[in-house]
N, C-alpha and C positions, 0 to 999 in steps of 0.2 A: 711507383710502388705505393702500398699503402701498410699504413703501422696498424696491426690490427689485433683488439683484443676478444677472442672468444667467452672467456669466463666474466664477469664484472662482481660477483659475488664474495670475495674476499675478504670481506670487511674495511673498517678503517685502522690507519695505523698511527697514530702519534708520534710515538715513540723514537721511531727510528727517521732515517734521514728518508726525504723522500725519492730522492735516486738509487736508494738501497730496494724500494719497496718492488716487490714483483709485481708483475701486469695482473691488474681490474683488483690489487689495492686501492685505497681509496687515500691521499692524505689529509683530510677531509670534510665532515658528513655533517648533517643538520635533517634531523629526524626521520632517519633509513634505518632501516633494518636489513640482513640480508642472508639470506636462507633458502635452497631448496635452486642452488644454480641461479638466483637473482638478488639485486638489487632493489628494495622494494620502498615506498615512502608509508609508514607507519601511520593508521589512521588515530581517528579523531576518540576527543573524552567526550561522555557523554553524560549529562547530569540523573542519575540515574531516580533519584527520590526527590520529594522536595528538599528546600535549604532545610538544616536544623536548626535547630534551637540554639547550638551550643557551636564554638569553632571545634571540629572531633578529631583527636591527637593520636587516637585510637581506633580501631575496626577489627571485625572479628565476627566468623560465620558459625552461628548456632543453630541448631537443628535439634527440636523437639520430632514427637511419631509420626507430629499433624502440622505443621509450623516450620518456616525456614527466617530467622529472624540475624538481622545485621545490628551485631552492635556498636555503639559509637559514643567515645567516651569523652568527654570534655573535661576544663580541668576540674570545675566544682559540679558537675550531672554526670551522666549516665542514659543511655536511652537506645532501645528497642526497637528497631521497624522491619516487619513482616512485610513491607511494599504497599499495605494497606493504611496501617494506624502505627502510629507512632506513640511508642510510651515511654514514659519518665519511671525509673527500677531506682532513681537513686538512692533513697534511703538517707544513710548519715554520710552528708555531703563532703567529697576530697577535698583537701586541701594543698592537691601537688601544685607546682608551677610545668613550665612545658617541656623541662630538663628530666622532672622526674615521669621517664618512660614504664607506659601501662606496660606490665606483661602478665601471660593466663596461659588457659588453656579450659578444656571438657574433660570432667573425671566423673563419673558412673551419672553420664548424662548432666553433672550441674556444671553450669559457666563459674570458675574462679578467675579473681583478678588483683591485681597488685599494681600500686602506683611508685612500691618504695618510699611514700612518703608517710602513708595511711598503714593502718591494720587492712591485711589482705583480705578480701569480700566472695561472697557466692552468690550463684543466682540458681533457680531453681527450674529457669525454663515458666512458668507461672506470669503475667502480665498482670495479675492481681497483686504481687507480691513486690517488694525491696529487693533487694540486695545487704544482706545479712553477713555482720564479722563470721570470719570463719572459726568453722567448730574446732575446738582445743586449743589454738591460737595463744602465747600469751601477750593480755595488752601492751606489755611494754616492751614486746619484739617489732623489730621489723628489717624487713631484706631489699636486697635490690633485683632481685629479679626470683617467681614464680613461677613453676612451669610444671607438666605435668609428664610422667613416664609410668606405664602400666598402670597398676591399682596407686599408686604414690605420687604426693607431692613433692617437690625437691624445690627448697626454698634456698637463696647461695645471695652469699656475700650478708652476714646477720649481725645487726643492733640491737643488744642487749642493753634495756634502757640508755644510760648515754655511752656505751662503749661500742664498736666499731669493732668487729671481726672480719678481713676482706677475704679470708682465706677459708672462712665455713662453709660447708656444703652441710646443711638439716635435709633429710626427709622425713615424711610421716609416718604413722603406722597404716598398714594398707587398709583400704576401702574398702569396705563391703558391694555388693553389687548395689548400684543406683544409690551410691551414696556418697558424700565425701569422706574422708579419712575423719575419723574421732579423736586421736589424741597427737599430740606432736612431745610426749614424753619421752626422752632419751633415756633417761634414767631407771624406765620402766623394763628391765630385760623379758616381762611376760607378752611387751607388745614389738613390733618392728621398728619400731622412730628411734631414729638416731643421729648423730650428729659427728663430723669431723673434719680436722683444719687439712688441707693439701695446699702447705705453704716450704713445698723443695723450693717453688722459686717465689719471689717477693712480689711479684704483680699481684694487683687483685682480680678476684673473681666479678667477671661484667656478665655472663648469660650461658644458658644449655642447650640443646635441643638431643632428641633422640636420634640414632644413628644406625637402624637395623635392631638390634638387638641389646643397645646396650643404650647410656644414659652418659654424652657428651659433654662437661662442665671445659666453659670457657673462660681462663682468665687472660689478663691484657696480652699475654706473650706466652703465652705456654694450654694445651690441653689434655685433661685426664678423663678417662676413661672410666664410668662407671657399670659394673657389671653384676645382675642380681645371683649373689650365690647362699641366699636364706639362711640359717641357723644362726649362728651368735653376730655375725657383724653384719648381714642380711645384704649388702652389697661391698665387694671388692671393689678398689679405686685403684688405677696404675694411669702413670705419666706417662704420654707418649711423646716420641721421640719429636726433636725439631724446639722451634720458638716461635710458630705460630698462635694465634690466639686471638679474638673478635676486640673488634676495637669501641664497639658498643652496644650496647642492648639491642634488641631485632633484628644484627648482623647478618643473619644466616637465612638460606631459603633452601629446602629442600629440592633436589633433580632427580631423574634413573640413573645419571652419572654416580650422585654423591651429594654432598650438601657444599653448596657454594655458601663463604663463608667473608665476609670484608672485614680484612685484620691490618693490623696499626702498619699502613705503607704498600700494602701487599691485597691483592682480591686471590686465592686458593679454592679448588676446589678438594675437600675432604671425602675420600671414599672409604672409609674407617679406619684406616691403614694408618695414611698418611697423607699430608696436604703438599700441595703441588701449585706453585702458581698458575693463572689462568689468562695475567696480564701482562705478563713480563716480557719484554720489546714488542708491546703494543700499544697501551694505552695505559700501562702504570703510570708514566712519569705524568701523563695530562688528568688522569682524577686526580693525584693527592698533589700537583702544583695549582688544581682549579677549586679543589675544595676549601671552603673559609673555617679557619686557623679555630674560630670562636665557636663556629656553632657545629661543625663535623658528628659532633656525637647524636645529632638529631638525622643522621644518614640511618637508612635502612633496605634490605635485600629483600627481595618479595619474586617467584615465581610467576610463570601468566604460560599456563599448564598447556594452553588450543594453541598456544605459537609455538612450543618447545624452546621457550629461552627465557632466563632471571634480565630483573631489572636491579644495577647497583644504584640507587637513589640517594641525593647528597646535595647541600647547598654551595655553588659557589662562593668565589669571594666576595662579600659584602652581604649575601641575602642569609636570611634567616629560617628559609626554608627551603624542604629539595624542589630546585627547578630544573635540575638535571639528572638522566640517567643513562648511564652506560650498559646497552642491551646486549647480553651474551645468548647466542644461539645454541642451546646442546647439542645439536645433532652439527651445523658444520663449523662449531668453535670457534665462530669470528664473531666478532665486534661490532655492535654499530653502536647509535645514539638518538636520544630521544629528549626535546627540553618537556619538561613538569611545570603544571601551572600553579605556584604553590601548593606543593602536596607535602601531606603530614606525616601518613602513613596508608600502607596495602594489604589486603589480605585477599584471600581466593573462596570462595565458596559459589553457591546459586545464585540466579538471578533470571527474572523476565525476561523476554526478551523485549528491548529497547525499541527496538521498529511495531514490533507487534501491532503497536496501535497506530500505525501510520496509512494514513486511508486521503482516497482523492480529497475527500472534505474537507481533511483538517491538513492538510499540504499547502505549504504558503510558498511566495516567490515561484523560481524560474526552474524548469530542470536543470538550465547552467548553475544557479546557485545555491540548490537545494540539496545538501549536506544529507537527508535521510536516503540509505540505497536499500532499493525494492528487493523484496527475497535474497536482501544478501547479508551474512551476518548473521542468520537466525539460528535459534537456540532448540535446545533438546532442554528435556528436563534432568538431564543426567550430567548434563557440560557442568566444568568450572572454569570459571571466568576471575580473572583478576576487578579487583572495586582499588580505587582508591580514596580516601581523605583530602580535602584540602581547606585551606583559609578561608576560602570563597563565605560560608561556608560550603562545602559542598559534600557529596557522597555520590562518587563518578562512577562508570562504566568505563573499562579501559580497552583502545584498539576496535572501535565503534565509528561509523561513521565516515564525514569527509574533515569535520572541524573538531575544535576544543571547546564545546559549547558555545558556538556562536563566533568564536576567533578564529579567524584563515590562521592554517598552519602552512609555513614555509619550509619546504625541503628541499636538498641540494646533494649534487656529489662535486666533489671538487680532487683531484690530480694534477700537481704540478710537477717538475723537474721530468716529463718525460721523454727520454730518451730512444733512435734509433740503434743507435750501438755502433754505430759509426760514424766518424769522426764531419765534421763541417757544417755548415748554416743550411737551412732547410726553407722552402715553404710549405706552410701545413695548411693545409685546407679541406674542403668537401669535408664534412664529418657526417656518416652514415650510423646510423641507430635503429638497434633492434630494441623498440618499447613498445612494452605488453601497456595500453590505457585504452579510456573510452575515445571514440572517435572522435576529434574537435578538440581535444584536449593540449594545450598550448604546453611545450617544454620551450623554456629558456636554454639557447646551447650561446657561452661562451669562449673565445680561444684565444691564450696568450702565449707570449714567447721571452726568453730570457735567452743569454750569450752563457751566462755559467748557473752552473746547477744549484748554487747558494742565494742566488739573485734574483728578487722577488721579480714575477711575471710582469709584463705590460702587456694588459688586457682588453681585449676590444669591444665597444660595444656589443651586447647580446643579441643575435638573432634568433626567431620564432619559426619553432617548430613544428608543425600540428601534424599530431599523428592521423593517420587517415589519409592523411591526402599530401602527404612529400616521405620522401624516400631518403631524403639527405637535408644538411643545413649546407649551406654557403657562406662561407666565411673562411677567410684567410690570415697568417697570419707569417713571420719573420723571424729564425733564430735556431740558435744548434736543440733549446730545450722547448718542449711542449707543455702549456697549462692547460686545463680542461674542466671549463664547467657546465652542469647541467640542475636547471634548479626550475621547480615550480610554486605559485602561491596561489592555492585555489584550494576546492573542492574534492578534485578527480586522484584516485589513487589511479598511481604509475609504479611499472619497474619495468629495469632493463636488462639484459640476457647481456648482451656483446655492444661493440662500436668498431670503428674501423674510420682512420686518418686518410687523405691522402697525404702522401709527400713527395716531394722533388725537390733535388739538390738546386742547392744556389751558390755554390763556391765555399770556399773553405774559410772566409771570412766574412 
């Protein structure tokens, strides 16, 4: 008989045991992704600009009439690149460290931005120009997080010289077209700026984003609702139900679902309503026991729009920066995983395409090892593509390629505890695989076995598999439970549809 799975595309699961998990679960994974009925190994970063100047903590997609410009903010610069020239906009140089996270946004065409630590700055789209304190602004404010909805600023969580209000939500008076907001006077009833505490519950306020129609303020454990209903308070603010809430600045990344949102313990997706976990016996308990205790709040959620799935981005234990992320698929809401090469931060906007300039000439090495794929990959001018940040320094292309600029990436799927569902010792052998790769392309297939389902596998050396030219691996292996690995480290993207076991009884002990 043979144990055979048709689906493999399930995702990974953590959380639960693995004899609980249903067939083409995974318990498991090392940079797969899996979507669209497959298992797939998630390609390479790609360094997209030159290094910068600065290490960049920050990134963010500007778009003037004529100009599509990345910016990237460092802790004491700032600076501009169109994929051509790179400019320095700093002006009066920050003084945050790398805790105090940038946030912004485009209001009537100008870039504003906020470190938290600084008076909030604008930019005016101009490469001749700074970056200039914002208008009406006073100097001896300052917030933690800046963000922009309709014509208004919404500046939350505010220091009034040295006092500390965690529960203010200020916005401004609205904006004129192509311009930023003039005053941020509360006091002023002839203009719109206003100011008030939503302190029902005691957490503070850490970040917002927009939500359809309305203007979502996030504090550590709880979120309210802002709604613009103009004349004397110009926006209504109402608590919504539950004690969710973001557990840090950049938390949130917008879907067609809803806004996925990573809150203290918990990843939800919010569809205005009301938030709903999205990890719960799956992979809850393995982010927030793998995330480091010190630096978590340097975690952040970023979309990557051409695959239809968020990245929740987060330092493990001991690093300082996100080297991991846990990749959710919207359309078939499973799980995989992706390691990060120190990254900082992610944003979405335009970009070249990265092969474009890929020609016989300038092709080095071997077809086997040569990471650029011909007409594959390439770009419209209309795509958005995920960029990331990192240490390096760098200013990457995400889901590019065969490598991580220049580093083989290693992926794997891994399933142990598996079970025929009837009782006795087995031999498992012959394993047959339906994988989509280029031809000559080597998978590692190995098989182990265990007596009980809590009892880590004994595993046999791997066998080679090359697609194209075998139909099965050969290897066998002893025991009532099945392990099962498949793993590659090269070049070649692969995925796999189905597999299929043989098995035959060997007695009941």
């Amino acid at each position: 008989m043979r144990y055979e799975v048709k689906d493999c595309s399930l995702g990974v699961n953590y959380d639960l045991m693995p004899q609980e998990l249903a067939q083409g679960t995974w318990s498991a994974v090392k940079n797969m992704r899996f979507s669209k009925g497959f298992a797939e190994r998630i390609n390479g970063i790609y360094d997209q600009f030159t290094a910068p100047a600065v290490t960049p903590y920050w990134l963010h997609y500007y778009e003037t009439a004529t100009t599509g410009f990345w910016v990237h903010a460092g802790l004491a610069a700032v600076y501009v690149d169109d994929g051509t020239t790179r400019t320095d906009i700093t002006g009066t140089a920050p003084t945050g460290a790398i805790d105090d996270r940038w946030t912004g946004g485009v209001i009537g065409g100008n870039l504003v931005m906020n470190n938290a630590k600084d008076v909030p700055q604008y930019w005016n789209g101009n490469t001749a120009t700074n970056l200039a304190t914002l208008t009406g602004w006073d100097s001896n404010w300052r917030c933690k997080s800046l963000r922009v909805f309709k014509q208004f600023l919404f500046a939350l969580n505010i220091t009034k010289t040295a006092t500390n209000y965690p529960h203010m939500v200020k916005w401004s008076a609205a904006a004129a077209p192509g311009a930023i907001p003039a005053s941020w006077d509360a006091a002023d009833d002839t203009l719109e700026a206003r100011e008030v505490e939503i302190a029902e519950t005691s957490d503070p306020v850490i970040d917002g984003f927009q939500q359809g129609d309305s203007f979502i303020v996030c504090k550590e454990r709880s979120m309210y609702r802002f709604t613009f209903i103009d004349g004397q308070f110009v926006f209504q603010s109402q608590k919504l139900p539950g004690t969710t809430g973001m557990m840090a600045r950049g938390c949130s990344a917008p879907t067609p679902m809803g806004t996925v949102i990573l809150a203290v313990g918990d990843v939800v997706l919010f569809d205005g309503q009301q938030a709903g976990s999205i990890v719960d016996g799956q992979v809850k308990e393995y982010i927030f026991n793998s995330m480091d205790p010190d630096n978590y709040e340097r975690s952040f959620v970023v979309s990557n729009p051409i695959r239809q799935e968020t990245l929740v981005c987060f330092p493990t234990i001991g690093q300082t920066s996100c080297n991991k992320a846990m990749v959710w698929d919207w359309q078939s809401k499973k799980w995989g995983e992706r390691d990060l090469p120190n990254v900082t931060y992610g944003a979405t906007g335009l970009i070249d395409d990265p092969n474009a300039t890929a020609t016989w000439a300038t092709a080095s090495g071997t077809w086997e090892t040569d990471s650029v794929a011909w007409y594959d990959e390439t770009l419209t001018s209309n795509q958005t593509r995920l960029m990331l940040c990192r240490t390096a320094p760098a200013i990457s292309a995400y889901d590019f390629g065969g490598d991580d600029d220049g580093t083989e990436i290693e992926s794997y799927l891994e399933r142990v505890a598996i079970a025929t569902g009837e009782d006795g010792v087995f031999l498992w052998k012959d394993v047959w695989l339906n994988i989509d790769a280029p031809a000559g392309t080597e998978i590692d297939v190995s098989l182990g076995a265990s007596m009980y389902p809590n009892e880590a596998p004994v595993m046999r050396d791997a066998v080679t598999f090359t697609v194209g030219s075998q139909h099965k691996a050969n290897v066998m292996v002893k025991g009532r439970y099945l392990a099962l690995r498949l793993s590659h480290a090269g070049p070649a993207k692969w995925r796999i549809r189905s597999y299929s076991v043989g098995v035959q009884p060997a007695g009941r002990f």
